[in-house]
C-alpha positions as CSV (number, residue, x, y, z in Angstrom):
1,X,28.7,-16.6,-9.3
2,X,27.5,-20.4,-9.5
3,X,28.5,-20.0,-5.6
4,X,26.4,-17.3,-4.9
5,X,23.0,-19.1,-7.4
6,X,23.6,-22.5,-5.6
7,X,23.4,-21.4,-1.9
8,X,20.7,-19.5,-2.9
9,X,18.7,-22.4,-3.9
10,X,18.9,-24.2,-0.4
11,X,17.6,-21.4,1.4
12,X,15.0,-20.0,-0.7
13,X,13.9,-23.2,-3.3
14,X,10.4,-23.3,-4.3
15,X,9.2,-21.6,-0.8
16,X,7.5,-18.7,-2.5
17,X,5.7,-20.9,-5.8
18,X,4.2,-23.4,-3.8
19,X,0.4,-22.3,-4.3
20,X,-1.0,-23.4,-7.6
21,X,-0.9,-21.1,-10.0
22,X,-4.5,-19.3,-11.5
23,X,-4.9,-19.4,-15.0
24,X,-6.6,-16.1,-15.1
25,X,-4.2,-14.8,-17.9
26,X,-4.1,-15.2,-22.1
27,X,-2.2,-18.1,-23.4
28,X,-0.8,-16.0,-26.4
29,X,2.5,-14.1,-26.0
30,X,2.0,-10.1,-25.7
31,X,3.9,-8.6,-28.6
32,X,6.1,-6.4,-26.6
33,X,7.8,-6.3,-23.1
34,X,5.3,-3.5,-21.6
35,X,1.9,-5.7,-22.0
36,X,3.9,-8.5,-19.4
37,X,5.0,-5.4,-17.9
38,X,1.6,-4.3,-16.9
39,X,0.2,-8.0,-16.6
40,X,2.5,-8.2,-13.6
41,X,2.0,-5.2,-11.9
42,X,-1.3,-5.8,-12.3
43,X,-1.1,-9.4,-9.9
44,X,-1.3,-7.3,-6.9
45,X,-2.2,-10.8,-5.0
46,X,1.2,-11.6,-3.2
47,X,0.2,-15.5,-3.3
48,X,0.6,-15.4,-7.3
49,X,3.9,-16.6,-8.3
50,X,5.7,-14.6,-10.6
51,X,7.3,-17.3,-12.0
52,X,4.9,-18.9,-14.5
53,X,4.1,-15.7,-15.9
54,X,7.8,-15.2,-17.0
55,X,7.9,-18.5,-18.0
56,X,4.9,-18.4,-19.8
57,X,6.2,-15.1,-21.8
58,X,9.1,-16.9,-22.6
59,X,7.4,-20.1,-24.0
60,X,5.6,-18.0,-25.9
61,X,8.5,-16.2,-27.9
62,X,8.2,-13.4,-25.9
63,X,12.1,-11.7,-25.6
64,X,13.2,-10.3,-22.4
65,X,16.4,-8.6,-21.4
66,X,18.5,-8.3,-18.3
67,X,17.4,-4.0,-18.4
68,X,14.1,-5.2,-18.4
69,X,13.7,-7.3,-15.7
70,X,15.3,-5.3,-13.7
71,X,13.2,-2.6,-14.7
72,X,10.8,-4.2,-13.1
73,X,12.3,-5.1,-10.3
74,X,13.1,-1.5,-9.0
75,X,8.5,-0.7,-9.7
76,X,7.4,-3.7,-7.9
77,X,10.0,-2.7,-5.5
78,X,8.7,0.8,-5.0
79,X,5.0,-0.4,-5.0
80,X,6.0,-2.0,-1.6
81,X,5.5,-5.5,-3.8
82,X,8.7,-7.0,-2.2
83,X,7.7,-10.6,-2.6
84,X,6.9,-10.0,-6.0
85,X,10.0,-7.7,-7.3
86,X,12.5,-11.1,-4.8
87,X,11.0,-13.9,-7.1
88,X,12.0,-12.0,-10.5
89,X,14.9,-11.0,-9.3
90,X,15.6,-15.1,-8.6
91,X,13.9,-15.8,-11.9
92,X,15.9,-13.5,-13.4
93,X,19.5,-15.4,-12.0
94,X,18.0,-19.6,-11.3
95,X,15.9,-19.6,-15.0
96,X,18.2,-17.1,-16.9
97,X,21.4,-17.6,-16.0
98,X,22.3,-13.9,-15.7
99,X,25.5,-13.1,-13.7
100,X,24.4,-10.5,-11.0
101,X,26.5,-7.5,-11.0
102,X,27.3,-5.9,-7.3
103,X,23.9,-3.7,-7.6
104,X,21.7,-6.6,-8.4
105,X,22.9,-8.2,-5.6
106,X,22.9,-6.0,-3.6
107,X,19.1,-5.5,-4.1
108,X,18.4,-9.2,-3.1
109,X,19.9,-8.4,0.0
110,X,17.4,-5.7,0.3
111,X,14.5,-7.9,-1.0
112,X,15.1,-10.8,0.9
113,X,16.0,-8.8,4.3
114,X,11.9,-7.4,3.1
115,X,10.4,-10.5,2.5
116,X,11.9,-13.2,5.2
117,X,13.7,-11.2,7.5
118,X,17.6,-10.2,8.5
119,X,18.4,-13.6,9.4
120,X,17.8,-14.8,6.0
121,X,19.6,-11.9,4.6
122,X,23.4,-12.4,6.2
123,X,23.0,-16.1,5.4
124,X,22.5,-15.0,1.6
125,X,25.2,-12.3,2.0
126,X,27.6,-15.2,3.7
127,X,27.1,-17.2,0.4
128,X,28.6,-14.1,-1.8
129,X,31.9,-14.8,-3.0
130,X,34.8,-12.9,-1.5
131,X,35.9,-11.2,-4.8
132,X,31.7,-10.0,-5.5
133,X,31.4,-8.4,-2.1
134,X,31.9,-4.5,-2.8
135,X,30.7,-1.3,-1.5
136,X,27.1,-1.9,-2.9
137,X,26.8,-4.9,-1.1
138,X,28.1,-4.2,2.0
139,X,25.9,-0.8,1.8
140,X,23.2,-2.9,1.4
141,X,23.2,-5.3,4.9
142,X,24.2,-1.9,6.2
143,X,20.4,-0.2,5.4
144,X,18.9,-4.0,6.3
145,X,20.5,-3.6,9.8
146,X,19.5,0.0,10.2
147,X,15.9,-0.7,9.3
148,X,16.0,-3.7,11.4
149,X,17.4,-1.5,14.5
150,X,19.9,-3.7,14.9
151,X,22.8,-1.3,15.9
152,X,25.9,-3.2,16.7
153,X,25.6,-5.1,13.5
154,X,25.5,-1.9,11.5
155,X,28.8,-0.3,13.5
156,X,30.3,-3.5,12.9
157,X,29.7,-3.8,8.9
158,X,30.6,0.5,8.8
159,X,34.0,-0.3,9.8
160,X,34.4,-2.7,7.1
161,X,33.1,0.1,4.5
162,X,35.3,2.5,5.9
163,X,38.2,0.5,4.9
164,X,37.0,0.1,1.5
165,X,36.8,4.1,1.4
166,X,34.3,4.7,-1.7
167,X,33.2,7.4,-2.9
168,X,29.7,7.1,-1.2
169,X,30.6,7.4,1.9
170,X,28.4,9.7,2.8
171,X,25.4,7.7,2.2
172,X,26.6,5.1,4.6
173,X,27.3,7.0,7.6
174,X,23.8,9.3,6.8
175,X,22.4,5.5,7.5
176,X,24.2,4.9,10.8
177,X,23.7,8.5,11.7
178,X,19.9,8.0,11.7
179,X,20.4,4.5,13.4
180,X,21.9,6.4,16.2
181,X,19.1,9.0,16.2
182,X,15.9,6.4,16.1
183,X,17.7,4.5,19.0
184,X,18.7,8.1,20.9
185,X,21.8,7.2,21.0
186,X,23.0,11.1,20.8
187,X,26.4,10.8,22.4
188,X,27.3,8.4,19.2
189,X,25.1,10.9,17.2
190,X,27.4,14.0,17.7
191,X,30.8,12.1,17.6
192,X,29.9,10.5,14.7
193,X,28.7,13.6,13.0
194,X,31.9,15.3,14.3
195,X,33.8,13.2,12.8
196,X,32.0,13.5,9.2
197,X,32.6,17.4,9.8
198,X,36.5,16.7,10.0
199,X,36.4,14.5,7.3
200,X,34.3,16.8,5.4
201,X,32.1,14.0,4.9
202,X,28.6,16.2,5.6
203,X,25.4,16.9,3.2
204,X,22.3,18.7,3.5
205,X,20.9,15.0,4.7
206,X,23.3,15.2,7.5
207,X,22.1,17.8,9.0
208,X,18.2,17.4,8.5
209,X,19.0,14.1,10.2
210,X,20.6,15.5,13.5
211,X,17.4,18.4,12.9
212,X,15.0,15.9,13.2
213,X,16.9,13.9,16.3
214,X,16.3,17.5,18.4
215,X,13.0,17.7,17.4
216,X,12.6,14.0,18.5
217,X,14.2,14.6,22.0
218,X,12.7,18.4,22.6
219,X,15.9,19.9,22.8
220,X,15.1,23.3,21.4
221,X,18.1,24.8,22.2
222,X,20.2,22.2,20.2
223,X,17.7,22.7,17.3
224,X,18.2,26.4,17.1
225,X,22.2,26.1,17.7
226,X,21.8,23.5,14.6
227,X,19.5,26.0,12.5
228,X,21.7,29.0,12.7
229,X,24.8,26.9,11.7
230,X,22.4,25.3,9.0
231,X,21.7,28.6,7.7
232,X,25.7,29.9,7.4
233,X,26.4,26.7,5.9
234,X,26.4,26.3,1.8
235,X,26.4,22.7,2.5
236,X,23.6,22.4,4.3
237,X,20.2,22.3,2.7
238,X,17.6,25.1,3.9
239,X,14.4,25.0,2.8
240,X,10.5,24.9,3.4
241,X,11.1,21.6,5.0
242,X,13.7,22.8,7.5
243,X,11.5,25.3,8.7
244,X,8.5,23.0,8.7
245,X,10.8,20.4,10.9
246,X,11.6,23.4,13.0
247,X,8.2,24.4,13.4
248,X,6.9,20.4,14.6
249,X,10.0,21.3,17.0
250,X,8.7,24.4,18.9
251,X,5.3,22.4,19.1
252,X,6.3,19.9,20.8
253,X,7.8,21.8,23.5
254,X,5.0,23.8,23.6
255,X,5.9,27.2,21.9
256,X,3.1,28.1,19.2
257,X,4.1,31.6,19.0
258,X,7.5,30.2,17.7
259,X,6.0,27.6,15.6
260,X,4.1,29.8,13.5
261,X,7.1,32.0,12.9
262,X,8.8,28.9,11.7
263,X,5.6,27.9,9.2
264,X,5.8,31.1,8.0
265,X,9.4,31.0,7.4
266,X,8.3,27.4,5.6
267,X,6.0,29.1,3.6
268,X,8.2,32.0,2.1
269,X,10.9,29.2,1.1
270,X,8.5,27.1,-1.0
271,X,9.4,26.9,-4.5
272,X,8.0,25.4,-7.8
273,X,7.6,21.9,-7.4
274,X,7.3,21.4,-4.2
275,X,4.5,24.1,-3.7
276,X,1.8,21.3,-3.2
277,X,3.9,18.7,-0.9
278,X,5.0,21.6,0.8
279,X,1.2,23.0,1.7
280,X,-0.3,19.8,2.2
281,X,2.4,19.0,5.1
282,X,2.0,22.5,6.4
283,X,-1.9,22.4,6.8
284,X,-1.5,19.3,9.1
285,X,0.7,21.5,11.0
286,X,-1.8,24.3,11.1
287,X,-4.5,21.6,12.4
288,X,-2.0,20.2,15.1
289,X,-2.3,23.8,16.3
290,X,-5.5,24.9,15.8
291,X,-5.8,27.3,13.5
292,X,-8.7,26.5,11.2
293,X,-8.6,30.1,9.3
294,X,-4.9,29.1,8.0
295,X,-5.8,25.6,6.9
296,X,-8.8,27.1,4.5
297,X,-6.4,29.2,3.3
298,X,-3.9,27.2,2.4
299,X,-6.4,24.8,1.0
300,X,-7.6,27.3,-1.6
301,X,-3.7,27.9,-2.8
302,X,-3.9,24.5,-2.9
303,X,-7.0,24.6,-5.4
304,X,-5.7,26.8,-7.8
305,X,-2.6,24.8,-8.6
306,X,-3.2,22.7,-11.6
307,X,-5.0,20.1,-10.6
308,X,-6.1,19.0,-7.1
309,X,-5.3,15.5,-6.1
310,X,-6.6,13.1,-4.1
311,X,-3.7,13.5,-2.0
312,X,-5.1,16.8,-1.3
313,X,-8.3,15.7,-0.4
314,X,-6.9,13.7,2.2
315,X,-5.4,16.2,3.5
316,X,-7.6,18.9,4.1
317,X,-10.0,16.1,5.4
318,X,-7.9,14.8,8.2
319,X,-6.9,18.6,8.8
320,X,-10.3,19.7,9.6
321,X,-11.5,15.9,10.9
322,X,-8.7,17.0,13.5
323,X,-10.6,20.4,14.4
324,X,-13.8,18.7,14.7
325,X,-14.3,20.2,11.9
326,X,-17.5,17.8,10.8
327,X,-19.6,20.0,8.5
328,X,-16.8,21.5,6.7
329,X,-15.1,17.8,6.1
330,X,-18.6,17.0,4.8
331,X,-18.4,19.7,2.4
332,X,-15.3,18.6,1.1
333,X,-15.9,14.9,0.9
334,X,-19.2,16.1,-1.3
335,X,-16.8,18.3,-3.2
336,X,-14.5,15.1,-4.0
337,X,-17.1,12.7,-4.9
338,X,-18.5,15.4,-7.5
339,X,-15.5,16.6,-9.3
340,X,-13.1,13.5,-9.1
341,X,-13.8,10.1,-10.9
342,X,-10.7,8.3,-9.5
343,X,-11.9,6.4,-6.6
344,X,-9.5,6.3,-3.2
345,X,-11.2,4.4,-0.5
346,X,-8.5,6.1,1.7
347,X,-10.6,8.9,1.5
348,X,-14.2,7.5,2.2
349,X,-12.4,5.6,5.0
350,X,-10.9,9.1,6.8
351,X,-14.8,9.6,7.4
352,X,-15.8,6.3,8.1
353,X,-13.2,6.1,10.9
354,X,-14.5,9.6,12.1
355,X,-18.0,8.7,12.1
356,X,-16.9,5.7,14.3
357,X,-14.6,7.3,16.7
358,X,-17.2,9.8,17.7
359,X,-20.4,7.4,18.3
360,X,-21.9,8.0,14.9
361,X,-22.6,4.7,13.7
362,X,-26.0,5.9,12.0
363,X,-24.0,8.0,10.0
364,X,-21.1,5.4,8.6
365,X,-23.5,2.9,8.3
366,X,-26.0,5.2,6.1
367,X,-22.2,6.4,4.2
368,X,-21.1,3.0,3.4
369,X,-24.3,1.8,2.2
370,X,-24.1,5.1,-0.5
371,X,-21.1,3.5,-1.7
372,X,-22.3,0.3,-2.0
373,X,-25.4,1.8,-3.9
374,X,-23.3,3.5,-6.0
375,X,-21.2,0.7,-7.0
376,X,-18.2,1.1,-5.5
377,X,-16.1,-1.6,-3.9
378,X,-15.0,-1.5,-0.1
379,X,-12.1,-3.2,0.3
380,X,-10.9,-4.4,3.7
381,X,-9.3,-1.7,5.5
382,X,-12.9,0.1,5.2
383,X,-14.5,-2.7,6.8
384,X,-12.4,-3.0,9.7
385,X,-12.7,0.1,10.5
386,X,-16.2,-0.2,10.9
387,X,-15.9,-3.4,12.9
388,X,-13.8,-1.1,15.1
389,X,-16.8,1.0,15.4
390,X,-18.6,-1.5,16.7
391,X,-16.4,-2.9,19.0
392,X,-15.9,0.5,20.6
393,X,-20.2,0.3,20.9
394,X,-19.7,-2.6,22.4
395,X,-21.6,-4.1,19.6
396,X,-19.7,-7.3,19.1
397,X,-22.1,-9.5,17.2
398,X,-22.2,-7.1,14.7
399,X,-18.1,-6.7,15.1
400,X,-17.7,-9.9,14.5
401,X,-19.9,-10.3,11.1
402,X,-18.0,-7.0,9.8
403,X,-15.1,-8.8,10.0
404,X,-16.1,-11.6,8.0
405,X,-16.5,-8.9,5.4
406,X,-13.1,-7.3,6.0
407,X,-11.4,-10.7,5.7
408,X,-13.6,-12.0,2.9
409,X,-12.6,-8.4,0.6
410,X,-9.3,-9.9,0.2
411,X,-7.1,-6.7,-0.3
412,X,-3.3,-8.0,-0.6
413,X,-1.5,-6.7,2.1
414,X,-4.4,-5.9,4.5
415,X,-3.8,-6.4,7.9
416,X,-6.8,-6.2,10.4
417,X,-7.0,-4.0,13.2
418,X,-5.1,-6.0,16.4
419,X,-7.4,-4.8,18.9
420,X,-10.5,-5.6,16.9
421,X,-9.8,-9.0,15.6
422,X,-8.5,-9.7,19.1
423,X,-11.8,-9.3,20.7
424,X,-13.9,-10.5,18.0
425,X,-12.2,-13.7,19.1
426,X,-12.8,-13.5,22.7
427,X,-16.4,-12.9,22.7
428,X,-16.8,-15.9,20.2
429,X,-14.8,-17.6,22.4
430,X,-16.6,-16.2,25.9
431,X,-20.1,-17.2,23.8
432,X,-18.4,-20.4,23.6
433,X,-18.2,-20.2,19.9
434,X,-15.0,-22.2,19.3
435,X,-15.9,-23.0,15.5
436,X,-16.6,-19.7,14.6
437,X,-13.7,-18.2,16.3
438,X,-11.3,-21.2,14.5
439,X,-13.3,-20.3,10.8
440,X,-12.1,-16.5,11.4
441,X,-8.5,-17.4,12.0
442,X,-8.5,-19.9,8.9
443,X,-9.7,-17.3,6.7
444,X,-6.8,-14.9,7.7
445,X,-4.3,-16.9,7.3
446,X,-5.3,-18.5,4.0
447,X,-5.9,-15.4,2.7
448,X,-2.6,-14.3,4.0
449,X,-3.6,-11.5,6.6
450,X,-1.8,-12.7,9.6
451,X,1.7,-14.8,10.0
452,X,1.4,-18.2,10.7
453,X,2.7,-17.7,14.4
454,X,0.0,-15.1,15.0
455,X,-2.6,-17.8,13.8
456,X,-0.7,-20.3,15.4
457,X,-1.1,-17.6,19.0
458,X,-4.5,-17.2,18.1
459,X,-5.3,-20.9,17.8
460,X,-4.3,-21.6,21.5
461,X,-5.7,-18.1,22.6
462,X,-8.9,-19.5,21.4
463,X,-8.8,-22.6,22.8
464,X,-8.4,-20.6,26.3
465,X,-4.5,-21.8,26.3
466,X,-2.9,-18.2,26.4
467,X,-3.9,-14.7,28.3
468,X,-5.6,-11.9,26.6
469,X,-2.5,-9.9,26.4
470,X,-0.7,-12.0,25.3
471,X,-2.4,-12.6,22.1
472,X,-2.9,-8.7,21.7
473,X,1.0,-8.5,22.2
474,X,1.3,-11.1,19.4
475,X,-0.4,-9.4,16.7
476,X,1.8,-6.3,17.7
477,X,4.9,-7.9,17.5
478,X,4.1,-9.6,14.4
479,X,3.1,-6.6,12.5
480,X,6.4,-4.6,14.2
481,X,8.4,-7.2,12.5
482,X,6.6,-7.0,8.8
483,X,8.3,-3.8,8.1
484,X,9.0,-0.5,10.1
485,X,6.4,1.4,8.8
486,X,3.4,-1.2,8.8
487,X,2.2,-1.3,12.8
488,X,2.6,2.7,12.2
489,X,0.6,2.8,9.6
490,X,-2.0,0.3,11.4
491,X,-2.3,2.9,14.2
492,X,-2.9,5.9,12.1
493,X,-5.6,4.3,10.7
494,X,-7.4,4.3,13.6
495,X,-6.3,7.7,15.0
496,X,-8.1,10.0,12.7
């Protein structure tokens, strides 16, 4: 394993600690593992090193086990904290000296593939010893090259996991089988699926897989062939969300009449758990269609579950925000703010991009200023979007100072809209601004809010070096490459 810890060191050393460190936190040792537990997941800033923390704990006489770190591992992981979760995990192997088993290392893949890219990630898998490279690992690059679309990569590494014939083998071609159906690749699609069949290698995530590659290409007829064999087939899974796919199907081609059959088919099949996820998603269908009268009343099933979550609330509101629907999302929003004391600024910002979209900047501006009033803290997704507001107004002195604000909120993560930031720098720059336009592009990138080669773009955009487009094209590409869902999630923001 020494191996696999020193060529780890040349390609990641000291890269992701180089800030210094804020003394923010106690100088005397928690008394148990969950107090460091939560003082870690409570350093949402991505710039704070995880390292002196541990340390710290450590100096301090605090114990810490192998379970436990990667206990934590796996949460930051699933709260999307990958740069966090990579330098634990390298803690947890340069400082400690654990031996990684297969999993563990299999996870750095993963992490590292997250935090620096696929490039980074073969040359750390290229470093694991022969003898340590199993299924897990190989499994591993296999989802890094899948989520990195890069296809001939991924049939390349299947082959070697077929050889090594685990038991998991499922899992692994469901991967590639997806690959093939994001890339419409559906010749490769149906062999490969064929030969799962003959190798009786299917599972109800096989087939919601090839479900959802009809729906993606509108081929009804292959969705219904599919539906009626997923339906006569124990192994396949058949449930609310088959129908629900099914019904997403029938409205893209066009066919209501046959997607409400299929909703109500989605309805019937609903069952205990799953009763609230399984509304929520179908109300969004209802609003894609229309019908107002079946999102109200799924909205008061909704209600009289146990409790009503925000969740729910931002559901119904983009439902009816969807239906132009103003008064009744109104009502709702009212209904929110009164019963729930959890604040989601996902939910005030549904609105606020509404407000926008449709010319009401009275009304957002009047909205935000409530919150403020209130004392609630905008972060910077909120005001973004109403510096996209005013960049669709044509408003771009005020564009320009609500951007400031966005930047200056300093949410980790946040990314600001491409389009705005974009021309908030060309009118500074057609106004001839050049110092104003470079003090917005520090800000972002010491506050970590754009890569350093979308500053560095940006830079030479300002200075009248590249074209408009370019620049925009950029931002896009920089974001595409942060993570598949993040430019996604960037473009519903602004959808509502």
């Amino acid at each position: 394993m020494m191996l696999l810890r020193s060529r780890r060191k040349q390609h990641f050393n000291m890269s992701l600690v180089s800030r210094p460190f804020p003394l923010y936190y106690s100088t005397e040792a928690p008394v148990d593992f969950s107090a460091l537990e939560t003082r870690v997941l409570k350093s949402g800033d991505p710039r704070t090193p995880m390292a002196p923390i541990l340390n710290q704990w450590v100096e301090g006489g605090g114990d810490i086990t192998q379970i436990q770190l990667q206990r934590l591992i796996t949460r930051l992981a699933y709260f999307r904290r990958f740069t966090h979760a990579l330098q634990v995990s390298e803690w947890m192997s340069n400082e400690r000296n654990y031996d990684l088993s297969s999993g563990l290392i299999a996870k750095r893949i993963h992490l590292i593939s997250k935090v620096h890219g696929l490039k980074k990630a073969e040359d750390f898998f290229q470093g694991i010893p022969d003898d340590k490279r199993g299924f897990k690992i190989y499994a591993s690059l296999l989802s890094c090259y899948a989520e990195h679309k890069s296809l001939e990569e991924a049939e390349a590494i299947m082959k070697k996991i077929k050889e090594l014939r685990p038991m998991h083998l499922t899992v692994c071609y469901n991967i590639l089988l997806k690959l093939y159906a994001q890339k419409g690749k559906y010749e490769k699609l149906d062999r490969l699926m064929q030969e799962m069949k003959e190798n009786d290698l299917c599972n109800g995530a096989t087939f919601t897989i090839r479900l959802n590659a009809y729906v993606a290409a509108k081929d009804v007829e292959g969705m219904e062939k599919l539906l009626m064999q997923m339906e006569a087939d124990p192994m396949a899974t058949v449930d609310w969300y088959t129908y629900s796919t099914a019904a997403n199907g029938y409205l893209k081609a066009g066919n209501v009449e046959k997607a409400l059959a299929a909703l109500k088919k989605s309805e019937q099949s609903v069952k205990g758990k799953k009763l609230r996820l399984a509304y929520e998603s179908l109300q969004s269908t209802y609003a894609a269609i229309g019908n107002k009268d079946e999102v109200y009343r799924l909205w008061n099933r909704i209600k009289n579950l146990q409790n009503c979550w925000n969740s729910s609330y931002i559901c119904m509101l983009s439902s009816l925000l969807k239906l132009d629907d103003f008064d009744g999302a109104e009502k709702i929003l009212a209904e929110w703010e009164s019963e729930h004391k959890n604040f989601d600024t996902r939910i005030p910002n549904l609105m606020i991009t509404a407000y926008c979209k449709r010319g009401l900047l009275d009304k957002a501006e009047a909205y935000i200023q409530k919150l403020l009033d209130s004392g609630k803290k905008l972060d910077g997704s909120s005001w973004d979007r109403m510096a996209a507001g005013y960049h669709m107004d044509n408003d771009m002195e005020k564009a320009v100072q609500t951007m400031k604000k966005a930047i200056l909120a300093n949410r980790p993560g946040w990314r600001p809209s491409p389009s705005t930031l974009v021309a908030c720098i060309t009118y500074l720059k057609e106004k001839l601004d050049l110092e104003s336009a470079l003090e917005i592009l520090k800000l972002c990138k010491e506050d970590g809010h754009i890569k350093i080669t979308t500053y560095d773009g940006l830079v030479s955009y300002a200075h009248g070096e590249i074209p408009d487009k370019e620049a925009l094209d950029l931002m896009k590409r920089d974001y595409q490459m942060d993570g598949k869902k993040l430019w996604e999630n960037i473009k519903d923001e602004h959808r509502t």
